[in-house]
ROSE-4610 file (N, C-alpha, C; in Angstrom, 1 decimal, always signed):
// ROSE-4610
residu = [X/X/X/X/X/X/X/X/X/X/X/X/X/X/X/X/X/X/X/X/X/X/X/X/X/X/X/X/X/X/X/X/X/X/X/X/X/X/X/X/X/X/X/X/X/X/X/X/X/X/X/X/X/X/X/X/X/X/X/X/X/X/X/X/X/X/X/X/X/X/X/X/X/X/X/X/X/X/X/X/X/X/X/X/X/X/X/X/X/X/X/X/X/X/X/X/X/X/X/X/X/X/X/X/X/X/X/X/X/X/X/X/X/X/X/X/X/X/X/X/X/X/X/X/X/X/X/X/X/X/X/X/X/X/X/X/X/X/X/X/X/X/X/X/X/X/X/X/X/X/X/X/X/X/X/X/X/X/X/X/X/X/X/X/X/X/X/X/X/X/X/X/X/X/X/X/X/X/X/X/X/X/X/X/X/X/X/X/X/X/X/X/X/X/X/X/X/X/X/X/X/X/X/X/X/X/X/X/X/X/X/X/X/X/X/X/X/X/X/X/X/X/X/X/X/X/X/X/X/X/X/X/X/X/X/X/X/X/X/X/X/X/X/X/X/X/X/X/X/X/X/X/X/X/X/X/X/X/X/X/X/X/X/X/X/X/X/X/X/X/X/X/X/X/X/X/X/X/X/X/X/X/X/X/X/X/X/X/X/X/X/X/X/X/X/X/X/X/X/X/X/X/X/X/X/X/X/X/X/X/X/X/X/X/X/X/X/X/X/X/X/X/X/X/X/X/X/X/X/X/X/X/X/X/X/X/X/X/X/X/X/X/X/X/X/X/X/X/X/X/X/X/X/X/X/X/X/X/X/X/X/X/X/X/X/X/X/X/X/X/X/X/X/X/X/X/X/X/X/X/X/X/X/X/X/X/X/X/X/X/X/X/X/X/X/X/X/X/X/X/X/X/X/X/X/X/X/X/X/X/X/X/X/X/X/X/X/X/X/X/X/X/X/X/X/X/X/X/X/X/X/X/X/X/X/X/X/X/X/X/X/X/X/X/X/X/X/X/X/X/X/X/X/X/X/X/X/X/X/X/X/X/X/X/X/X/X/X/X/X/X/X/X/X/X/X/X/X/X/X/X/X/X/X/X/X/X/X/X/X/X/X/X/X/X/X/X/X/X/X/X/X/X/X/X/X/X/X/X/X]
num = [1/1/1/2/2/2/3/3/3/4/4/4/5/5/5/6/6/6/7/7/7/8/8/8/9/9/9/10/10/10/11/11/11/12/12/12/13/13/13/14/14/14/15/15/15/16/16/16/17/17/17/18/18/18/19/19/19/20/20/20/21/21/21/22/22/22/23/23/23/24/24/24/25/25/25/26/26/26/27/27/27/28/28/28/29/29/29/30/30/30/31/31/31/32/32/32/33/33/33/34/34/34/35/35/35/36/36/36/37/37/37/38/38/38/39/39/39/40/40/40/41/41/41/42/42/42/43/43/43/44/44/44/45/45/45/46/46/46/47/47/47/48/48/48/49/49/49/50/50/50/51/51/51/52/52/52/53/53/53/54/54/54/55/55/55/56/56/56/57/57/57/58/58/58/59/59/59/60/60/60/61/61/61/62/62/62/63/63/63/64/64/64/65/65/65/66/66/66/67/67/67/68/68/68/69/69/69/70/70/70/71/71/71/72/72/72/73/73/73/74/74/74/75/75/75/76/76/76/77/77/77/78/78/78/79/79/79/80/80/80/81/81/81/82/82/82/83/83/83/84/84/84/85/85/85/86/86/86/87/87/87/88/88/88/89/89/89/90/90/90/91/91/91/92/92/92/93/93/93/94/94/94/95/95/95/96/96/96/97/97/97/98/98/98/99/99/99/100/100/100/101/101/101/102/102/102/103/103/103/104/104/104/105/105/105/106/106/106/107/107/107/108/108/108/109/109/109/110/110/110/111/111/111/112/112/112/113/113/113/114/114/114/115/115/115/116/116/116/117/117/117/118/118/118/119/119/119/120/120/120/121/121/121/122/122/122/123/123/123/124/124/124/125/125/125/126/126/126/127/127/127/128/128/128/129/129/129/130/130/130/131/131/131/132/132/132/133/133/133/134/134/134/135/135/135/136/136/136/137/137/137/138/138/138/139/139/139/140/140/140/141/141/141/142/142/142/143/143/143/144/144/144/145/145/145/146/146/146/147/147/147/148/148/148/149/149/149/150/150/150/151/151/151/152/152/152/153/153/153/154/154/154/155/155/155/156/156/156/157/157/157/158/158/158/159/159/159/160/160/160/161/161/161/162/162/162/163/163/163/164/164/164/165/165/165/166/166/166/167/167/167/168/168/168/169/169/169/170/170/170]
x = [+50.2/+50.2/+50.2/+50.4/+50.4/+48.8/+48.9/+48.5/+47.5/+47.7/+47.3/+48.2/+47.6/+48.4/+49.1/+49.9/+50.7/+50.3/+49.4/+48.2/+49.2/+50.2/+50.7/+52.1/+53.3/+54.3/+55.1/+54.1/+54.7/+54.6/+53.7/+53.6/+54.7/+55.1/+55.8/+57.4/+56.9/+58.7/+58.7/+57.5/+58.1/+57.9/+57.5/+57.7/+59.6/+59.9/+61.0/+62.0/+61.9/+62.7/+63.0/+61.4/+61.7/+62.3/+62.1/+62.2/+63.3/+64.1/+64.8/+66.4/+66.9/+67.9/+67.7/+66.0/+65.5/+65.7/+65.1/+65.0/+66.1/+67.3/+68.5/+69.2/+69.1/+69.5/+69.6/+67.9/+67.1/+67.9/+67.7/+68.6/+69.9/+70.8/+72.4/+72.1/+71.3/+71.5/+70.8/+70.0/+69.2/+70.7/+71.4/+72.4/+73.8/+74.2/+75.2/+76.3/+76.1/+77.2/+76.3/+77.2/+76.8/+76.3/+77.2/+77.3/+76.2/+76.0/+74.6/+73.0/+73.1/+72.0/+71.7/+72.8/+72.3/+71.9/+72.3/+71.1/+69.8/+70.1/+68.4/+67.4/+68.1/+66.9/+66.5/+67.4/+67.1/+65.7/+66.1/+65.1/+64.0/+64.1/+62.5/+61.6/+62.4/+61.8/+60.8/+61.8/+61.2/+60.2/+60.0/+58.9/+57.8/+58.4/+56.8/+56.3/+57.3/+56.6/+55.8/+56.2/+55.2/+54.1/+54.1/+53.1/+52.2/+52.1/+51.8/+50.3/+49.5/+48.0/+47.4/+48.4/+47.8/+48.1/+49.0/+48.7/+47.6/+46.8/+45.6/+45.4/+46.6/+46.4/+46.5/+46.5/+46.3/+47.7/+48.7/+49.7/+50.2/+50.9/+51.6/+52.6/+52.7/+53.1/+54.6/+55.4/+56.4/+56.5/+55.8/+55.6/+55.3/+54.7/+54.8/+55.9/+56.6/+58.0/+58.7/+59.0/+59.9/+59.5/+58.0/+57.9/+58.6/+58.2/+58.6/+60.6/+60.9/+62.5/+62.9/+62.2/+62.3/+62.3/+60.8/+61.0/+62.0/+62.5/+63.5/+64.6/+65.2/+66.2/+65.8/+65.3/+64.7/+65.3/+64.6/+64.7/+66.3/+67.0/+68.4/+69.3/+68.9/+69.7/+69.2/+68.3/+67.4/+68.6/+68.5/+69.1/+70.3/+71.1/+72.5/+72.8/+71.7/+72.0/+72.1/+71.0/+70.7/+72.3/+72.7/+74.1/+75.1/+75.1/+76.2/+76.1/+74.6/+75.0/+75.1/+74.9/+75.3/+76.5/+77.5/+78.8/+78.6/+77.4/+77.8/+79.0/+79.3/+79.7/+79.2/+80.3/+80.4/+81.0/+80.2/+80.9/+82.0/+82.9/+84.3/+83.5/+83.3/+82.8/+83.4/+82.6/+82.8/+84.5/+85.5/+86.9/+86.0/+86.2/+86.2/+86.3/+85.5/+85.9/+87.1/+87.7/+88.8/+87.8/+88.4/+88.1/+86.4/+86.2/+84.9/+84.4/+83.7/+83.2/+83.8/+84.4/+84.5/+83.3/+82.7/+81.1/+80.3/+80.3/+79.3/+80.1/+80.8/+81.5/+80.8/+80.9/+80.7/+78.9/+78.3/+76.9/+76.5/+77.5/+77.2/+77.2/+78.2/+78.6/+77.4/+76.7/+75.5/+74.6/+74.3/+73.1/+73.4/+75.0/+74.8/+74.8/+74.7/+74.2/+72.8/+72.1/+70.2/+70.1/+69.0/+68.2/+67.9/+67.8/+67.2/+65.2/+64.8/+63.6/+63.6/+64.8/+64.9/+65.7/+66.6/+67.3/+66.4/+65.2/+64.2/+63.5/+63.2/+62.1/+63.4/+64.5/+65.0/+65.2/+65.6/+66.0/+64.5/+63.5/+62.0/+61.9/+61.9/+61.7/+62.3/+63.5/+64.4/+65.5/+65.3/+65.9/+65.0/+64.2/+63.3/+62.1/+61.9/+61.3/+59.3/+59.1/+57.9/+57.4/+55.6/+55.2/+54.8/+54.7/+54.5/+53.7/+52.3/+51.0/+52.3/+53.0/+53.2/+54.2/+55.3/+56.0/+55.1/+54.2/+53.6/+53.0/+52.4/+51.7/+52.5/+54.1/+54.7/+55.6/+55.8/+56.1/+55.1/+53.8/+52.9/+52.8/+52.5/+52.6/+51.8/+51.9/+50.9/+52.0/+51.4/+52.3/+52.7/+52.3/+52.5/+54.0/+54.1/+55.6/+56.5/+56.0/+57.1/+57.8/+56.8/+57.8/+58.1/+57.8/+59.0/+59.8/+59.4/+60.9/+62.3/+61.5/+62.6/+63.3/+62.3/+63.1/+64.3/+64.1/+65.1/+65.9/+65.7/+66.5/+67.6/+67.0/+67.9/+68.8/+68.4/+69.3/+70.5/+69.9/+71.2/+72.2/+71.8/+72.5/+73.5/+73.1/+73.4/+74.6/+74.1/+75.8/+76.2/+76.3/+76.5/+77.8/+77.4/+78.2/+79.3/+78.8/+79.8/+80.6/+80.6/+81.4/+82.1/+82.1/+82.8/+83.7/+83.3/+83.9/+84.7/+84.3/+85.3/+86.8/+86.2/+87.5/+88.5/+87.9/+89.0/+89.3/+88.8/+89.7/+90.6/+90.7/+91.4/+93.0]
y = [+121.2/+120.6/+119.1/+118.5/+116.7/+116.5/+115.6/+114.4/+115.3/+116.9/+117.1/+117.3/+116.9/+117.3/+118.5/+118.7/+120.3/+120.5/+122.0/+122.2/+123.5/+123.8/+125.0/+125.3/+125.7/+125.4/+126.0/+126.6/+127.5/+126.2/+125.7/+124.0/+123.2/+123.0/+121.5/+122.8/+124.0/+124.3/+123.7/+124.5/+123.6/+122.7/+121.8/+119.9/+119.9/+120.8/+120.4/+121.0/+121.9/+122.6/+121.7/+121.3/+120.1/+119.1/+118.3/+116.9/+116.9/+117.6/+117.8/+116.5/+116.8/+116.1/+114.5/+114.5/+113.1/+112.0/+112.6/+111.9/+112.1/+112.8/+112.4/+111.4/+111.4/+110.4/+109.2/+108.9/+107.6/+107.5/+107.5/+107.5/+106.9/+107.6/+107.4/+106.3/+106.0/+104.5/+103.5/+103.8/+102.7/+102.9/+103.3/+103.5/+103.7/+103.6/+103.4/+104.8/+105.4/+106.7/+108.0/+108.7/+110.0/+111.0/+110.7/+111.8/+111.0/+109.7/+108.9/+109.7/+109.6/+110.1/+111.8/+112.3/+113.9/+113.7/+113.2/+113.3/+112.4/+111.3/+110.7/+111.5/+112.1/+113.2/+114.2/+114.3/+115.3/+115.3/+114.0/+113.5/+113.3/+112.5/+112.1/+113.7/+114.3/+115.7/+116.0/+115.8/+116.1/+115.4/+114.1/+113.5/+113.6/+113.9/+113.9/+115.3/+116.2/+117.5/+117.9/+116.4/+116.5/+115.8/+114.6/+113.4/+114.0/+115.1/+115.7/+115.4/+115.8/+115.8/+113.9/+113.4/+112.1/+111.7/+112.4/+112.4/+112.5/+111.3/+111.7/+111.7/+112.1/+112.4/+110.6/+109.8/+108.1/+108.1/+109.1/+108.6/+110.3/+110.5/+111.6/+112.4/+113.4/+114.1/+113.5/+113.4/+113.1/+111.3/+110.6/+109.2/+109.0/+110.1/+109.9/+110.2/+111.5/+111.6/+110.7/+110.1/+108.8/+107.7/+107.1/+106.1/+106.7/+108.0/+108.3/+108.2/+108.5/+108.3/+106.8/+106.5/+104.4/+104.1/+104.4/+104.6/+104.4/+105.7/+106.6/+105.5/+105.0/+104.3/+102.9/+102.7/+101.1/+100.8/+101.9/+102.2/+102.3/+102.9/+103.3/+102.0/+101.4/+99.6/+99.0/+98.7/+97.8/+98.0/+99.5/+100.1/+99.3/+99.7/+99.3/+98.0/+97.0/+95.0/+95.2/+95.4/+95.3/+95.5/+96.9/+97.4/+96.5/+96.2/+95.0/+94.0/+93.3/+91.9/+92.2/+93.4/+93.4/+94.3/+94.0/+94.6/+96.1/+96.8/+98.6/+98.7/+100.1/+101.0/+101.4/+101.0/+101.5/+102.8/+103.0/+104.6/+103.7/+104.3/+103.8/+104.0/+103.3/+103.3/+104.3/+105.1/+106.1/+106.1/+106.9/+106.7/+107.4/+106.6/+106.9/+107.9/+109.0/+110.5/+110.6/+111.1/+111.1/+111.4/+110.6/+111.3/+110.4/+109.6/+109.2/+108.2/+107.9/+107.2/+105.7/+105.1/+103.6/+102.9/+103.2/+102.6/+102.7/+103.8/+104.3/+103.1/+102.8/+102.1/+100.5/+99.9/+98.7/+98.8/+99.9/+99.7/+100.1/+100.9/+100.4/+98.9/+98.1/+96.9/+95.8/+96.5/+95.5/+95.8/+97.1/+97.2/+97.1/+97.1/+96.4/+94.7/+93.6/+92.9/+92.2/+93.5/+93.5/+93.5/+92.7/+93.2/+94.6/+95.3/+96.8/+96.5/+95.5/+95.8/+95.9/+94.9/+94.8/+96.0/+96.8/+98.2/+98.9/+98.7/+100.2/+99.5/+98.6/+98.6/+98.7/+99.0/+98.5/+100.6/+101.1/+102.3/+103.9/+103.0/+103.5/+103.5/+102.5/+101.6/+102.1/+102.4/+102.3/+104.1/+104.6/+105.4/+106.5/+106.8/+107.5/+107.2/+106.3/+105.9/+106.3/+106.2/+105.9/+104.4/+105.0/+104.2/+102.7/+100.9/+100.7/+100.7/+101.0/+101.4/+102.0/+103.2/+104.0/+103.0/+102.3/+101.7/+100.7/+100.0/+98.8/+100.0/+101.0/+101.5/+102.3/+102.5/+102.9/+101.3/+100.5/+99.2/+98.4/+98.9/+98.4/+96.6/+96.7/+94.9/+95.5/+94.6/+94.5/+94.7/+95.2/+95.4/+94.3/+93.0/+92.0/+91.6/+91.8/+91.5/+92.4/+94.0/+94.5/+94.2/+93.7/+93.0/+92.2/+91.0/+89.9/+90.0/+91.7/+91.4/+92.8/+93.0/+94.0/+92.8/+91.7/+90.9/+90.3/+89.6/+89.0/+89.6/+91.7/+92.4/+92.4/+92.5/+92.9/+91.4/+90.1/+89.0/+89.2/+89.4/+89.9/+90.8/+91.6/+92.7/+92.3/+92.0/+91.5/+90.4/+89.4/+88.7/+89.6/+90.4/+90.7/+91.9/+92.5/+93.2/+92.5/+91.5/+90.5/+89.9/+89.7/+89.2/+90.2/+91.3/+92.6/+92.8/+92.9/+92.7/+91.9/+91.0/+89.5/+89.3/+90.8/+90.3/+91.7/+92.6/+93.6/+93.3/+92.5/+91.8/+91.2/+90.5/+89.0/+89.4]
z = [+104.6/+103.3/+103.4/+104.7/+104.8/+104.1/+103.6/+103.0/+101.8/+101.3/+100.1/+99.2/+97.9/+96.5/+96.4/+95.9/+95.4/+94.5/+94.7/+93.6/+92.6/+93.2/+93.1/+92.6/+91.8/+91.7/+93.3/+93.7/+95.2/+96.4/+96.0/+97.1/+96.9/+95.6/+95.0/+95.6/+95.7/+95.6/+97.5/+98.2/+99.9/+100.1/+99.4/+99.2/+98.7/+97.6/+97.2/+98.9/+98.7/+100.2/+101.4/+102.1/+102.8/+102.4/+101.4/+101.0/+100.1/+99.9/+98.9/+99.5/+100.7/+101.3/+101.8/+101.9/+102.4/+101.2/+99.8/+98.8/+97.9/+98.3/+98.0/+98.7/+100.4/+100.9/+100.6/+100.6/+100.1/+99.3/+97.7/+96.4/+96.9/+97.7/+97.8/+98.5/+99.5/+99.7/+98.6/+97.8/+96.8/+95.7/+95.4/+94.2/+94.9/+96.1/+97.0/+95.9/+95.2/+94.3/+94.9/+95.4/+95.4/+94.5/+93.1/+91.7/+92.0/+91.3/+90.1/+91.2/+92.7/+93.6/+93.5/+93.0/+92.7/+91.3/+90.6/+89.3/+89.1/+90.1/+90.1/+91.0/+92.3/+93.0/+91.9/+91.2/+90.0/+89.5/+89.3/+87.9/+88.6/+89.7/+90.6/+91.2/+91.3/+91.8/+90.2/+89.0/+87.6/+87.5/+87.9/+87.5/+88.6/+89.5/+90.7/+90.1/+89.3/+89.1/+87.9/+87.1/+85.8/+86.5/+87.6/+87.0/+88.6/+89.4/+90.6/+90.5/+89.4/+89.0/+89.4/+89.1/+89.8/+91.3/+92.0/+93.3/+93.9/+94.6/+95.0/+96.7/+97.1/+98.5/+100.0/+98.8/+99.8/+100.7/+100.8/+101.7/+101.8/+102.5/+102.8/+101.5/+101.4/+100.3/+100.3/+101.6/+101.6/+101.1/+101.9/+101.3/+99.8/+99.4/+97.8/+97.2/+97.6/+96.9/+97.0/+98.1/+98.7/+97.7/+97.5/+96.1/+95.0/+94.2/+93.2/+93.1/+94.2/+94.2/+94.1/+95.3/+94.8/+93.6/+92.9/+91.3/+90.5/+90.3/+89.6/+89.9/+91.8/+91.5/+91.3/+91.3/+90.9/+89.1/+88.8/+87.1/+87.1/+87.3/+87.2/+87.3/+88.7/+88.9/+88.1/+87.4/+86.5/+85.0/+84.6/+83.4/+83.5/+84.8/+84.9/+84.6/+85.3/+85.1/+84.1/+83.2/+81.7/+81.2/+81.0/+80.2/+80.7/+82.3/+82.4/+82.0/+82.0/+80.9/+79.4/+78.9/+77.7/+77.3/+78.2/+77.9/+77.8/+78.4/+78.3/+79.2/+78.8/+79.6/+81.1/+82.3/+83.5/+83.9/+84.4/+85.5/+86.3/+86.5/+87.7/+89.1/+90.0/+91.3/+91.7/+92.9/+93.4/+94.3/+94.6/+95.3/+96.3/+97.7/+99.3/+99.4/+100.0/+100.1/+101.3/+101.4/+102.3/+103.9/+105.2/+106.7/+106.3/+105.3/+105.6/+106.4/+107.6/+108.4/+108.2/+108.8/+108.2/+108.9/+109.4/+109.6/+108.0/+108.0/+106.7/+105.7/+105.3/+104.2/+104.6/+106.1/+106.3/+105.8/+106.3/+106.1/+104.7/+103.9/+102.2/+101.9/+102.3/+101.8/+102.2/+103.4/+103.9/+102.9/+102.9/+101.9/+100.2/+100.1/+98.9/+98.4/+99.9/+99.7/+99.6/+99.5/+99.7/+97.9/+97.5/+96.1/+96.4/+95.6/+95.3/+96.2/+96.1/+96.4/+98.2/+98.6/+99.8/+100.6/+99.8/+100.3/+100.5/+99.4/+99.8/+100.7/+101.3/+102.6/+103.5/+103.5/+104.9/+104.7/+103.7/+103.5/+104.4/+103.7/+103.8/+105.1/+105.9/+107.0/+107.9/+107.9/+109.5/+109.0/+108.2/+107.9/+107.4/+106.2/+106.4/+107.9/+108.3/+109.4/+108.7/+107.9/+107.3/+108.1/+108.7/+108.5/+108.0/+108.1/+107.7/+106.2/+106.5/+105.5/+104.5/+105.1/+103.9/+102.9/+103.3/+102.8/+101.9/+102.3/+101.9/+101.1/+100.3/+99.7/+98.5/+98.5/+97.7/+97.2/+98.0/+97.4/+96.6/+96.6/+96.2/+96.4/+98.0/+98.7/+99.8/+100.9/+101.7/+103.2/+104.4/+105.3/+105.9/+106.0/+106.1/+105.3/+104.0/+102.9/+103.5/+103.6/+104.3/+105.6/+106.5/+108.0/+107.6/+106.7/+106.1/+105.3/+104.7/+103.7/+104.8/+106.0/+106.4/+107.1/+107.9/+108.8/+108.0/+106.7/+105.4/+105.5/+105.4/+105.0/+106.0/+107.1/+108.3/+109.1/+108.3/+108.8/+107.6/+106.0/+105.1/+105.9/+106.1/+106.5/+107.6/+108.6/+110.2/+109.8/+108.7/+108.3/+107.0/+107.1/+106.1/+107.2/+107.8/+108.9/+109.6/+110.2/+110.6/+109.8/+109.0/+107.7/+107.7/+107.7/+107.3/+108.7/+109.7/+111.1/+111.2/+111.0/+111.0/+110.0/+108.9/+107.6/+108.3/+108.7/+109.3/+110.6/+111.5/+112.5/+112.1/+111.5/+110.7/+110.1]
């Protein structure tokens, strides 16, 4: 099934099977909440499943799901600035799941010092492990922005860790 369209509700279900945990992942790192990442894979599964007919095969079936999730959380952080500068209503940040990694916590805190555009190339990039091309073709930029915006990403990050190192030493 690589690099054709899901012609079939029987295709999009082994697109969903496979891809189902990868593009929740993604999500939980582009939206750093667990609850908020099971209802955006929700919804990106919904929309790759209405808008499927315009897949035309230019990147891997999985590379396209992985845009359409970027998508979905792109839209969601966008929604959120918006309601925060206008005094909406917040969800209470997720409470620490108990026994959970204190790594995983320091490497939320890095990637929530990235813009949303720079979490998804570092997210796409080094964690789904996509291709260049593919990244630069669901970011819609050039492979050239993506090695400058992972290198940006990954010097944020890198003081961004240390800083974090340095305050639980301290």
């Amino acid at each position: 099934m690589s690099g054709k369209r899901p012609q079939t509700a029987t295709d999009f279900e082994l697109l969903y099977a496979r891809f189902r945990l990868p593009v929740y992942r993604l999500i939980r790192g582009m939206v750093l909440d667990p609850r908020t990442a099971e209802e955006l894979a929700q919804e990106a599964f919904q929309r790759a499943y209405a808008t499927r007919q315009k897949f035309r095969g230019e990147v891997s079936p999985g590379a396209w799901l992985h845009g359409v999730a970027v998508t979905v959380a792109i839209s969601h952080l966008r929604r959120r600035r918006v309601a925060r500068l206008f005094g909406g209503r917040q969800r209470p940040p997720p409470a620490p799941e108990s026994g959970e990694d204190p790594r995983q916590g320091a490497v939320e805190k890095a990637l929530s010092a990235l813009s949303p555009g720079l979490r998804a190339v570092v997210l796409l990039s080094l964690y789904a492990h996509l291709p260049t091309e593919e990244v630069a073709w669901i970011l819609g930029t050039s492979t050239q922005t993506v090695t400058s915006r992972l290198h940006a990403a990954t010097e944020v990050m890198t003081a961004a860790l240390a800083s974090s190192h340095h305050l639980e030493a301290g």
